[in-house]
N, C-alpha and C positions, 0 to 999 in steps of 0.2 A: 147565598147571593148577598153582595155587599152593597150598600147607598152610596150613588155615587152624582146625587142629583147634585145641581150647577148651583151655588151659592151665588148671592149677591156678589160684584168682586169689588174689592178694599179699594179703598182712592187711590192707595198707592199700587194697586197692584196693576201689570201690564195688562192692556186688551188681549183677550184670546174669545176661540172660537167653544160652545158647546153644539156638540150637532148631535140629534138624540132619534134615534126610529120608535115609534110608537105604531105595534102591531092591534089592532083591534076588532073586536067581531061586532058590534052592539054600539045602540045609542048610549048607552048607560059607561058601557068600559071607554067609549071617547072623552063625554062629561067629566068621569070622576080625575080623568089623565091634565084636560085640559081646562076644566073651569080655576081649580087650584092654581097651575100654571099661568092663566091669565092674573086672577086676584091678586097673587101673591106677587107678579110683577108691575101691577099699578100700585100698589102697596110701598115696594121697594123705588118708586119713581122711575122703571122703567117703561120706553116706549113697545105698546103691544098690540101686533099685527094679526089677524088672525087672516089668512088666503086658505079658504077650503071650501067644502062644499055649500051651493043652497042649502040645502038640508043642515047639514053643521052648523053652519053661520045662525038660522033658527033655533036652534037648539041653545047655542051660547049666549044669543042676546034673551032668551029667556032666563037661562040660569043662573047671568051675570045680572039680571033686574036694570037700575039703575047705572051699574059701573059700566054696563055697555055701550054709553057715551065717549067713555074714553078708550073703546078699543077701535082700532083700525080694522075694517072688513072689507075683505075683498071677495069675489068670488072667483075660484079658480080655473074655470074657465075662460074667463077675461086676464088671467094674473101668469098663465102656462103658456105662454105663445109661443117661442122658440125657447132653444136653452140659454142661445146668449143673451136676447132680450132680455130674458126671465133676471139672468144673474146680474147683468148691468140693472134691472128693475130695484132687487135688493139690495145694490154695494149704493145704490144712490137712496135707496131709506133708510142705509144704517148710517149714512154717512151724513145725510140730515137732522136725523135725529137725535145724533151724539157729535156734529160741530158744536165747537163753544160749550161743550158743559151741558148742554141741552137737558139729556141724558145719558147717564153712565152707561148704559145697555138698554137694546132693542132684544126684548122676547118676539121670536116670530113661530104661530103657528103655519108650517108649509106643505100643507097636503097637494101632491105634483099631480097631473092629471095621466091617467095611461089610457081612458076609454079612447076608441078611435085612432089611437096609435099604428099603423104600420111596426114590421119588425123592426127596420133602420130607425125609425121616431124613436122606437120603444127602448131600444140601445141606445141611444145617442143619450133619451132623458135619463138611464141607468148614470149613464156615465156624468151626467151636469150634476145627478145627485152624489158621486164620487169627487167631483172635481170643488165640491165648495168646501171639501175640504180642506183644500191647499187654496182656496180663492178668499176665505174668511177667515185662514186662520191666525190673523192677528185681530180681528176685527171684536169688537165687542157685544157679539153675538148669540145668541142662546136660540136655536130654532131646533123646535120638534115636526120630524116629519109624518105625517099619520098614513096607516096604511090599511084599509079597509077589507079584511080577508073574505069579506061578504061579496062584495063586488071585484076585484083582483086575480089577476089568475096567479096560481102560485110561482110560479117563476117569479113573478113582479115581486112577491110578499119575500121569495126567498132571495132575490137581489137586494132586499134591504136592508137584511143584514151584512152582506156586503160590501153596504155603502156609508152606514151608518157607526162609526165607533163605539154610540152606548145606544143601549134600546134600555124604555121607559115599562112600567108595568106596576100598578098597585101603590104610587109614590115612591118607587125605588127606580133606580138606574143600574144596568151594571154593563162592563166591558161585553162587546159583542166577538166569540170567539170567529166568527167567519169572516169580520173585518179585514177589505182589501186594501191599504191605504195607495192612495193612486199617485203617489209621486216616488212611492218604496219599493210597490209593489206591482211594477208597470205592465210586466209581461200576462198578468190578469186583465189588464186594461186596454191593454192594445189588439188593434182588432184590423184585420186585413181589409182593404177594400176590395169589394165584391163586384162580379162584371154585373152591369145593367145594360140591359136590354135598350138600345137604341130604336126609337121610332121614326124610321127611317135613316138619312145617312149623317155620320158623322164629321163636323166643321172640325180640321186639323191645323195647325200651323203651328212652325217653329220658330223661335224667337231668340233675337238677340238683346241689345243692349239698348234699343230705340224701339221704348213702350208706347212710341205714339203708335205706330203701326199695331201694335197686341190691342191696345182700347179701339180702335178702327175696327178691329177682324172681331172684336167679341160682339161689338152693338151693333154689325152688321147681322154678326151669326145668330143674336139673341131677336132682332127683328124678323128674320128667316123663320126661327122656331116658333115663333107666335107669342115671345114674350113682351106682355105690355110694357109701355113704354117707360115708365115709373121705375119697375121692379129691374125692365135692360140696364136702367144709369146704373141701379145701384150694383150691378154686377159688373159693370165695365167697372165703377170704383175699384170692389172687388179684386177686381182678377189683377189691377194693375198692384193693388196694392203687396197681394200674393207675390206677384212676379216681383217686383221689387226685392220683397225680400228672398227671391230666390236667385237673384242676379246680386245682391249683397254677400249671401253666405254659402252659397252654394260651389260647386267644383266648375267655376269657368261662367264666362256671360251666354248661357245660351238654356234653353228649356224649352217647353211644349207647350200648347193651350190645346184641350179637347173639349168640344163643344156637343149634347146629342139632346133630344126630346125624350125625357122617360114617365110617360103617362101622363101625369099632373105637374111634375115637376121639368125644368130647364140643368142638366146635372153638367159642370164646368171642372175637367180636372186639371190642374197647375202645376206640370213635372218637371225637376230641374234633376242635375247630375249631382251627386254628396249629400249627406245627412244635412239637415237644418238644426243651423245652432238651438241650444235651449232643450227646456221639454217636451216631450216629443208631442203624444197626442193631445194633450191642454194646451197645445199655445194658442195664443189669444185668448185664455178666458180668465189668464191672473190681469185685473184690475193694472191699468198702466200708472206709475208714478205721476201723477198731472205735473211735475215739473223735470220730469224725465226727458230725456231722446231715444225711446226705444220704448218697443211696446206697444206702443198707440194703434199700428197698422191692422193689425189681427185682431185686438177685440175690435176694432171697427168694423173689422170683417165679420167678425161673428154677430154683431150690431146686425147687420145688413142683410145677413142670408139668412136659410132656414135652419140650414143645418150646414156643420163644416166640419172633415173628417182630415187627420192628418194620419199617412200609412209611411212611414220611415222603414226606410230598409236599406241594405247593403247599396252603395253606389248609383241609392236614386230617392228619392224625396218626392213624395203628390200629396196633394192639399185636393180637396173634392168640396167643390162649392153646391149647394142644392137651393135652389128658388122656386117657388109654387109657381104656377101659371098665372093665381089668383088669390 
């Protein structure tokens, strides 16, 4: 086993991303991973977040005495809302705290939540924890994800090595052989959309070129299915913004909106003819250039909804928008 922990990086050296899995059974095997971890980067003048659990968070502001003034705590319950929230939550902490010189790097402890997950939740957060590898990897970055095998089911503990490039252990790092990287390695990553059970009938309509009419049919049909009034805008936002990009890049002005009620959630899918430029199932979660023209629409999307699934295939393209009831 080689050391491959994350050094300080050099003034001159470019931002990159360290993204590390920390497997752990014990109060004691988390401390010895992460008190170090914290110390040594207020030490080094970086900024250092610790998002884990109650229990954790107690644990660290003991260990850490005094220096636990200067760590950020959150708890992650509060901190795991959706995946996009979540990662627009983090590209706007790293990006605060290393404008202007601030700091040269943000250490982030990021233990993700899986209690209470559904399967679709529980995939979706596999994959956000996939995708910041291509979303932070220029960023100046260093986040350990902790993985609790006490509480976990092993699928979760064994996707993590799948999502993480190094895993931590004893004050060493080393490559993770099962690493799936999610912009090389897509066909691991990509995942078919599955039929859901409509509760009751499903709102169709087909569209062309004039989204005023698609925002009309959706906040009627999101009114219809009992979604409050708040969470309707934000999926008429949504849907137009979808379609847009599916009347931009897609084979011809025309596509689908299907609208149905599936238990707790409002499920909206956005089908157009041809693949959708870019990458396929991450779009919308690489951070847009703020002085770009392209980009913007999708992570706002993914801002907005709960969850957002993209299924590319041969001669058709769907985006699957998901909103709670509540």
């Amino acid at each position: 086993m080689s050391t491959l922990a994350a050094p300080h990086p050099h003034r001159d050296s470019p931002p990159h991303l360290t993204h590390q899995g920390l497997i752990y059974g014990s109060d004691e095997a988390f401390l010895t991973e992460m008190t170090p971890f914290c110390l040594d980067g207020l030490e080094a003048d970086d900024a250092v977040l610790a998002v884990t659990t109650e229990h954790n968070i107690g644990l660290l502001r003991q260990t850490l005495g005094d220096a636990a003034r200067e760590v950020g705590f959150v708890d992650a319950d509060d901190w795991y809302d959706t995946p996009g929230r979540t990662l627009g939550a983090y590209y706007r902490y790293v990006e605060q705290r290393t404008t202007g010189g601030r700091h040269r790097q943000v250490r982030v402890i990021g233990e993700p939540v899986w209690h209470g997950r559904d399967p679709l939740e529980t995939a979706e957060w596999t994959r956000y924890e996939s995708v910041i590898n291509v979303a932070f990897a220029l960023c100046p970055a260093w986040i350990v994800c902790p993985y609790d095998t006490r509480a976990l089911p092993d699928d979760v503990v064994a996707d993590a090595r799948r999502t993480h490039p190094e895993l931590v252990s004893g004050h060493s790092a080393w490559a993770s052989h099962h690493y799936a990287a999610p912009d090389t390695d897509r066909g691991i990553w990509q995942r078919r959309l599955q039929p859901v059970p409509a509760d009751g009938k499903e709102a169709v309509m087909r569209f062309g070129d004039d989204l005023t009419v698609v925002r009309a049919f959706v906040a009627q049909a999101a009114h219809t299915l009992g979604l409050p009034s708040d969470r309707a805008r934000r999926l008429v936002f949504a849907v137009n913004e979808v379609a847009t990009n599916a009347l931009q890049y897609g084979d011809g002005n025309q596509g689908q909106v299907t609208l149905r009620r599936c238990g707790h959630r409002v499920v909206c899918d956005v089908t157009n003819p041809g693949r959708a430029a870019g990458p396929d199932w991450y779009m919308g979660y690489l951070p847009p250039d703020p002085v770009g023209q392209r980009g913007h629409g999708l992570w706002a999307v993914r801002q907005l909804c709960d969850l957002m699934e993209v299924d590319t295939r041969p001669g058709e393209t769907t985006v699957r928008l998901h909103l709670a009831m509540a």
